[in-house]
Steps between C-alpha positions, in 0.01 A plus 500: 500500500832380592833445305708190525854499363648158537860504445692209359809525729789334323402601139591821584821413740633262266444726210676752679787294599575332174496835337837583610805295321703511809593187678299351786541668843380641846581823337291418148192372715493828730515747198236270331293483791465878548424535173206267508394652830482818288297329287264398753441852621452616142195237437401621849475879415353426133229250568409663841357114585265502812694093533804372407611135498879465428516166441844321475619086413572351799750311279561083567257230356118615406162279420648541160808269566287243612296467174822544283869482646670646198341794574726795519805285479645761279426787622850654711457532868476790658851726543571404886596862550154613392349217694684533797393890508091467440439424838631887604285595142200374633571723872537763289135438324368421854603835668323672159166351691491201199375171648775236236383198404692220453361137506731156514359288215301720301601775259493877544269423160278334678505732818374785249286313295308350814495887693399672141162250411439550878459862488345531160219270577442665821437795294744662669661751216751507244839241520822610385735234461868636427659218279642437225447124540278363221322228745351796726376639134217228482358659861423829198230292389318506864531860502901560637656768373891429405773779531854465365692694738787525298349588133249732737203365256184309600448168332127465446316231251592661188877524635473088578349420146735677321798371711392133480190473261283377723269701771608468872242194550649305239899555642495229747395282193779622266772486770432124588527468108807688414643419835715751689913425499550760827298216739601243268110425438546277192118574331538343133812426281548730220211712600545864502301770632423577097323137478353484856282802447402363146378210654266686755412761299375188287351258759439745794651294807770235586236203513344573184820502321591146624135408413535622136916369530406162359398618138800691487690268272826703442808498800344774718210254566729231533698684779172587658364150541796371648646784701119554652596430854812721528270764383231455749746524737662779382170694508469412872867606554394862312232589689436665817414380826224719559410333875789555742485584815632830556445560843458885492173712492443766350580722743847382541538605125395833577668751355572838732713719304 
């Protein structure tokens, strides 16, 4: 059976980067860069994958714009130093024999999650996604398995219940409910993760919470009922795009050691 290890690019770069307190430069991206190109070859050697997708934001305007234009509008661009050096990074990946992935429009979320449900209902093996992203933790649910790179720890459904409450179908429920402040995603006011997975753990699903939201007489009900749509489009602004078109085959994601 084979072993997929889908990498989510700039979690790990940016992780990397922003670990260091210096100032932002050619010379902070390079050091960063060759540290997360370390990392790379240690998932490599540990998870001896017989495929590996390193999947990357293309970066500009996604789907998820479109639906919602606040989206993100927080969130700090990227350094231009480290931006202006990924294009050698991904050379770098590309002489290793990795085939990157980087799609205008979509997420590198949505490249994985897409690639991962792919293989695993082709029956193809195990998939490692290497993440610490709590969006890719939902994919746990179909059967993904999540590693945190930096903690070196696998995040399994036990791990995901006792981080959120909830088990890894539920989280694309409880994130359009608590909302997530890094995409800007504004879910519902004054709903924490605390009351979100209450509410599922009580009802079971999004839809039968706003069926039962109506005999909820005290303010949580009341902010239910009238922040409805914002939430039903903050669950389609949490969850994955599971269709893209990748436009590699499996045999460009083969992995040669």
């Amino acid at each position: 059976m084979g072993r997929l290890l889908a990498i989510d690019g700039l979690n790990i770069v940016r992780r990397v980067y922003e670990a260091s307190p210096e100032p932002d430069s050619a010379e902070k991206a390079d050091i960063a860069l060759r540290h997360a190109l370390s990392s790379f070859r240690t998932l490599l050697h540990d998870h001896d994958p017989t495929h590996v997708l390193p999947a990357f934001d293309f970066g500009g305007r996604t789907w998820r714009h479109d639906l919602y234009a606040g989206y993100r509008e927080g969130r700090a661009p990227m350094p231009s130093p480290l931006r202006e050096a990924l294009p050698g990074f991904y050379d770098k990946l590309r002489g290793f024999g990795m085939h990157v992935v980087s799609l205008p429009e979509v997420e590198a979320d949505d490249v994985i999650g897409t690639v991962v449900l792919r293989w695993l209902a082709e029956g193809r093996g195990e998939a490692t996604i290497a993440t610490t992203d709590k969006d890719l933790h939902g994919l746990i649910a179909q059967g993904a398995r999540v590693w945190d790179h930096f903690k070196s720890e696998w995040h399994d459904h036990a791990w995901v219940e006792k981080k959120w409450g909830v088990p890894p179908d539920q989280l694309p429920d409880l994130l359009a409910l608590m909302g997530d402040v890094t995409d800007s995603i504004p879910g519902v006011s004054k709903v924490g993760v605390k009351t979100a997975a209450r509410l599922l753990r009580t009802y079971g699903t999004l839809d039968a919470i706003m069926a039962g939201a109506g005999i909820l007489k005290d303010t949580l009900g009341e902010r239910l009922r009238k922040e409805r749509e914002m939430l039903y489009l903050s669950r389609q602004l949490v969850q994955l795009k599971t269709d893209v078109k990748v436009g590699v085959s499996w045999n460009m994601l083969a992995w040669s050691h």
